[in-house]
Backbone as numpy.savetxt, mean C-alpha at the origin, in Angstrom:
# Nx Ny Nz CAx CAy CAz Cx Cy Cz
-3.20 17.63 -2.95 -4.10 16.52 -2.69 -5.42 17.08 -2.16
-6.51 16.50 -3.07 -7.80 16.95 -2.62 -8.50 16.49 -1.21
-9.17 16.80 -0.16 -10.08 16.10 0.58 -10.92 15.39 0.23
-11.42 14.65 0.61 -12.80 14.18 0.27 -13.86 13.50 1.60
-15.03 13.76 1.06 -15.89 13.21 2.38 -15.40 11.36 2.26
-15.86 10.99 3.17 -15.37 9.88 3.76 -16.52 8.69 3.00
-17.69 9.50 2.54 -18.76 8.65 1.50 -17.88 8.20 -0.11
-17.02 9.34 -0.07 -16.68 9.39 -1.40 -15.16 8.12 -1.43
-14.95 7.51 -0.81 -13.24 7.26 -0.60 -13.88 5.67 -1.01
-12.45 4.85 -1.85 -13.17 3.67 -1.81 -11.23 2.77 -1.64
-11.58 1.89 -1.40 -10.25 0.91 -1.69 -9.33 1.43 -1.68
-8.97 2.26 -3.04 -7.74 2.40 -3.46 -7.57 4.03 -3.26
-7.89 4.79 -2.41 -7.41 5.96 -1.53 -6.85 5.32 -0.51
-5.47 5.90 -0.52 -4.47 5.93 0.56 -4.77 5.69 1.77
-6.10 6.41 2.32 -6.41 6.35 3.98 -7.12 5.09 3.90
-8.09 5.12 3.23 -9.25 4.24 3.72 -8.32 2.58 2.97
-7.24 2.29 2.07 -6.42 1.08 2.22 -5.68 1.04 3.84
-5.27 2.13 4.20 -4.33 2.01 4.71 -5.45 1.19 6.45
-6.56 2.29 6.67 -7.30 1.76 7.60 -7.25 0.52 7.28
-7.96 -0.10 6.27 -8.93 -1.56 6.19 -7.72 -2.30 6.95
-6.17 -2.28 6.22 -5.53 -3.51 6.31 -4.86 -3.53 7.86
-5.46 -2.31 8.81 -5.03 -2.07 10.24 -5.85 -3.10 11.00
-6.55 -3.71 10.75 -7.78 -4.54 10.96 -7.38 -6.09 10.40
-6.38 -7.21 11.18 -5.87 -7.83 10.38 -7.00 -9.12 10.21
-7.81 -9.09 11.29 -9.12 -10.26 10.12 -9.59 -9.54 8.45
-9.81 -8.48 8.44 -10.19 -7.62 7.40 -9.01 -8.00 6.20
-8.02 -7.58 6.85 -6.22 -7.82 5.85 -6.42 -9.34 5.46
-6.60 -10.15 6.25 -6.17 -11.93 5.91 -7.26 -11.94 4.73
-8.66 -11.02 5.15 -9.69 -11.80 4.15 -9.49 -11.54 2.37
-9.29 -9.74 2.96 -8.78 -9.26 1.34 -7.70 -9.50 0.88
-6.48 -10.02 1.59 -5.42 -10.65 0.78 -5.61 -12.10 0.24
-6.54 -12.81 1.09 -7.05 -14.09 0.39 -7.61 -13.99 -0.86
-8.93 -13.63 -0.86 -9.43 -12.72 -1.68 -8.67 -12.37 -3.12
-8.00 -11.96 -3.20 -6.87 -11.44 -4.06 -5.99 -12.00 -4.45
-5.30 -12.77 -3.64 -4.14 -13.70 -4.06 -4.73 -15.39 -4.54
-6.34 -15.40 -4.14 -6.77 -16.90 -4.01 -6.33 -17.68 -3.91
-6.12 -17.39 -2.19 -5.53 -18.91 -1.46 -5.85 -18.54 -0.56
-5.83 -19.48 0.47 -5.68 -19.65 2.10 -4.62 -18.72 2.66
-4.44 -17.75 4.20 -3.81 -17.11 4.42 -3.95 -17.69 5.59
-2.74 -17.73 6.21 -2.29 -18.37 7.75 -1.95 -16.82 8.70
-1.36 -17.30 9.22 -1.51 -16.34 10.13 -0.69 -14.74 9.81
-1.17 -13.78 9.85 -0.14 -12.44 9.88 0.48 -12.10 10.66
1.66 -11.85 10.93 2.66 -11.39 12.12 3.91 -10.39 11.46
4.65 -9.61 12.04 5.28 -8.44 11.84 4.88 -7.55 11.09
3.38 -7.09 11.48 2.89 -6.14 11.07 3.79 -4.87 10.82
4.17 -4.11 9.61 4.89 -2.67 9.42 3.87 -2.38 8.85
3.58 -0.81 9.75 2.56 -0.01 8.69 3.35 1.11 7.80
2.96 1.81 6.92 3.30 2.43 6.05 4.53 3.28 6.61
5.30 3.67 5.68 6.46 5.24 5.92 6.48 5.53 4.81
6.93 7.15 5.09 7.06 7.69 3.78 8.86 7.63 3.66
8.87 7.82 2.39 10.45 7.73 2.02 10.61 8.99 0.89
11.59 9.63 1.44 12.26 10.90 0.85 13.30 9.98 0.05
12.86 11.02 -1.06 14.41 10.45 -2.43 14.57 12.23 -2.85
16.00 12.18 -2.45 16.85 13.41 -3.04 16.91 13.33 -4.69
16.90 14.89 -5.06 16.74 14.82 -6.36 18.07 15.12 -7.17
18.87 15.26 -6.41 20.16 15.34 -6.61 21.10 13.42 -7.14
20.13 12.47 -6.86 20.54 11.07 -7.28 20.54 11.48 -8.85
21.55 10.88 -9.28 21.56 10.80 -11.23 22.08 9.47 -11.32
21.45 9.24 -12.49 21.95 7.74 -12.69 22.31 8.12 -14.56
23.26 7.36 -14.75 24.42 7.97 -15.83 24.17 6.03 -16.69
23.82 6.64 -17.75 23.30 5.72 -18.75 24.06 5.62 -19.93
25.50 4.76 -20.34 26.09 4.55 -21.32 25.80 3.72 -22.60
26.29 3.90 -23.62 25.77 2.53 -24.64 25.26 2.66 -26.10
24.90 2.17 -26.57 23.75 2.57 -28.13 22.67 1.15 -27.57
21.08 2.80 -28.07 20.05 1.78 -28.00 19.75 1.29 -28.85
């Protein structure tokens, strides 16, 4: 993953989404925004986790396609 200056980052980089929606007047406006509708109130804020998936999962696919 590259750096980048902080001029260069827009929306849809990881940090600068992840900031905006930490800011929940900011979150209500752009999920309004987006979903076009009215947004009531936000509550049980979860911020991001990362999730490990083992590569050892197989999933076993029988049949004719």
């Amino acid at each position: 993953m590259k750096n980048k200056a902080f001029e260069e980052l827009t929306i849809v980089d990881d940090y600068l989404f992840y900031k905006v929606l930490q800011d929940l007047t900011i979150c209500k406006r752009l999920l309004g925004h987006v979903l076009k509708e009215q947004i009531g109130e936000i509550a049980d804020v979860e911020y991001q986790k990362t999730i490990h998936v083992e590569r050892s999962d197989t999933i076993l696919v029988s049949g004719r396609f």
